[in-house]
N, C-alpha and C positions, 0 to 999 in steps of 0.2 A: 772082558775086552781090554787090550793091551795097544795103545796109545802111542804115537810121540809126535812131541810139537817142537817144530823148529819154530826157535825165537831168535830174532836180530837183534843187534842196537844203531841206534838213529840217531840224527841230532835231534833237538829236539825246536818243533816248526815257531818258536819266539826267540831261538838261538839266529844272530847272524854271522852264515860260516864267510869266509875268506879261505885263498889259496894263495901256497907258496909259490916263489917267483917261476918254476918248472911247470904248475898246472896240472902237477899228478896228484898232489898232496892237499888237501885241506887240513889247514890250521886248527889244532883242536882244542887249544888254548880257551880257555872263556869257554867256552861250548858245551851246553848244558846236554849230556845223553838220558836217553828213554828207551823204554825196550819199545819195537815195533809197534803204531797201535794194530796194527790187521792182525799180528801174530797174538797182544796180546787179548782184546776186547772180543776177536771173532773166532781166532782158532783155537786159542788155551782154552777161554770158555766154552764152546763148544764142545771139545775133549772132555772137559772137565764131566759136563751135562750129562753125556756120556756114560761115562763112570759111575754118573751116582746113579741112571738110569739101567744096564747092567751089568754092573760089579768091574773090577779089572783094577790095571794100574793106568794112569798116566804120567809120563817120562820128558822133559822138556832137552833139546838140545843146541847149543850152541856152539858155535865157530868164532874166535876170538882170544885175545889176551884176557888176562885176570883181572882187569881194568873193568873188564866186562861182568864180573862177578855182582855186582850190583843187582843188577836187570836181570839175572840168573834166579838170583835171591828173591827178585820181587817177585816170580814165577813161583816160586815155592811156595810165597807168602799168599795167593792167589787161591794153591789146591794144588799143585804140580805134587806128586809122590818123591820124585828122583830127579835128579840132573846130572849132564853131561858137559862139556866143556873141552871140546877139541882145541888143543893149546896152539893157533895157530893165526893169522891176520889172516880175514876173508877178502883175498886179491880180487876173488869174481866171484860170478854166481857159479860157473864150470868148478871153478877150488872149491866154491865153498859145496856144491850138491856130492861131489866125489868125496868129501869127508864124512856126509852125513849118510852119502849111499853106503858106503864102505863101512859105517858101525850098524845101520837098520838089519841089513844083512844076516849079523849075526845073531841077530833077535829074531822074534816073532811077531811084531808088532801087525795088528789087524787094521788099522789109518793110520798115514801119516799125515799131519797136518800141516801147512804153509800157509803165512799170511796170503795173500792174491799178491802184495807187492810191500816194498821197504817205499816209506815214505821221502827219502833220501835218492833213491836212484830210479825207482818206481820199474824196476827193472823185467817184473814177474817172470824169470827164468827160472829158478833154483826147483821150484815145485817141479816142474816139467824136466829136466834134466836128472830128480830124483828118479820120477816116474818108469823115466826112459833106460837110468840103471837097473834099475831092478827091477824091471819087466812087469811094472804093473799097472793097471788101469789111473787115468790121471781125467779128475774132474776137475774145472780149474772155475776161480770166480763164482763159487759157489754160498748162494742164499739161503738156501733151506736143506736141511740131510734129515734124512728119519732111517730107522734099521729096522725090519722087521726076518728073523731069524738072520742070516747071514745075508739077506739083498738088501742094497742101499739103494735108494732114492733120491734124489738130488735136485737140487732147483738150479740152474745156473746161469748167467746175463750173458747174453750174447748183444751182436748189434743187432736195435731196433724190437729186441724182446726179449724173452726167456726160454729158456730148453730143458724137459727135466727129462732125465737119464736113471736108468736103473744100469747095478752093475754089482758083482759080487767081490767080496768080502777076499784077499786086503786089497787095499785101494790107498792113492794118495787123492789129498783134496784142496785144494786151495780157497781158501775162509775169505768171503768178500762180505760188503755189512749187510745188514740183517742177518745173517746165522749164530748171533746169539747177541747177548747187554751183556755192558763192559761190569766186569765186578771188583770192586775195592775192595785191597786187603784188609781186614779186621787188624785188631790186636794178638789175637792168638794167634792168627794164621803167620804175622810177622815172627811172633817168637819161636813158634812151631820149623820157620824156616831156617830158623839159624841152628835145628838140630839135623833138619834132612840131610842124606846124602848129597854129594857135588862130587863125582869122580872128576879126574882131568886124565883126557884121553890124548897119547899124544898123536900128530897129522900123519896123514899117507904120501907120499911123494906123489906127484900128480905134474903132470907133461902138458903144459896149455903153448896156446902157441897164441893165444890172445895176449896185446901188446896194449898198454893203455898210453894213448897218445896225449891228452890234457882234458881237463876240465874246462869248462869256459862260461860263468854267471850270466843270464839271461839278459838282454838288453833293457833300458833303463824302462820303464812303462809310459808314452806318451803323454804328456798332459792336453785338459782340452780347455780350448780356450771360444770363451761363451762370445758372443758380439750381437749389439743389438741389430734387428733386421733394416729396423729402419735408419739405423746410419750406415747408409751408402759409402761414403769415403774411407771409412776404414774393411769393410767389407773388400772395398774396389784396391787398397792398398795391399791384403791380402792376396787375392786374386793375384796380381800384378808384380811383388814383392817377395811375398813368402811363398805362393806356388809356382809365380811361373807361368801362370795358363793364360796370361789375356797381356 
């Protein structure tokens, strides 16, 4: 069974980002990156599972500068076989699914796997936009997969429940949690990775007509301010003061 898992990079969620004075850019100075956890804990793993359940390769792919080489590495160090490295900044999920449709293609690959979403823009497009390339069935948000000959089974969260889908073989899937425990890379598996392959593939031109307008950090979190019941006068200053209402 022949494999490939798109992996991102993120900041990482005890990193605090800032944005340049435009609001197109975040600052990435200071800013600690990690590979995806959805991409890595739920999809790589799962793949992985996979593999040793039976036989094949699996292939990890990434969209990015060589900055990103890192998070690449730590895929290897993981169980990844191979990697990829389309030499390019991931402008959107549209750039960045047209890169990764435009090399699956010229493979074989029987899943494709996507996190369910980047913890950075939470955007879960890229899976579905793969899907929709290349004409293949797309389970997204998926909990549980099992194979038995070439039909898959699927668990998947929907609102207010669950839905499971059978569908045949290749398929993309998008890894949400419970579909597999996160695995830390050993010793060998680190040194093992710094012999694997890493090609670097270079981008396909690609015609988006998406325009990014700014970023803009969520507003500050309210605080609450406690007041005993039985003092009236400040209660009644509130009321009166700070709401408004009386």
């Amino acid at each position: 069974m022949n494999i490939l898992v798109c992996i991102s990079k993120t900041p990482d969620t005890t990193s605090k980002v800032s944005f340049d004075g435009s609001g197109q850019h975040y600052i990435e100075d200071g800013v600690q990156f990690i590979m995806n956890p959805y991409d890595e804990w739920y999809a790589l793993v799962r793949a992985l599972e996979l593999k040793e359940q039976f036989g094949g390769q699996v292939d990890v792919i990434h969209v990015g500068p060589a900055t990103s080489e890192m998070i690449i590495r730590k895929a290897l160090a993981i169980g990844a076989d191979a990697a990829y490295r389309v030499d390019a900044v991931a402008k959107d999920a549209y750039f960045t699914a047209c890169q990764i449709s435009d090399f699956a293609k010229k493979k074989n690959y029987d899943i494709l796997f996507v996190g369910k979403e980047t913890i950075d823009h939470n955007g879960s497009e890229v899976g579905s936009f793969i899907a929709a390339m290349l004409d293949l069935p797309f389970v997204s948000y998926t909990t549980k997969l099992s194979i038995n000959d070439r039909l898959v089974q699927a668990t998947n969260e929907i609102e207010g429940g669950i839905e499971v889908v059978e569908v045949s073989l290749p398929i993309v899937v998008s890894a949400a949690k419970g579909l597999a425990e996160q695995r830390i890379p050993n010793m060998k598996g680190i040194m093992d990775a710094k012999k694997k392959p890493l090609e670097i593939i270079p981008a396909v031109d690609v015609i988006t007509n998406i325009e990014l307008v700014r970023f803009e950090l969520p507003p500050n979190k309210s605080t609450v301010r406690m007041i005993d019941p039985n003092n009236i006068n400040e209660l009644l200053s509130v009321f009166s003061d700070d709401l408004k209402i009386i």
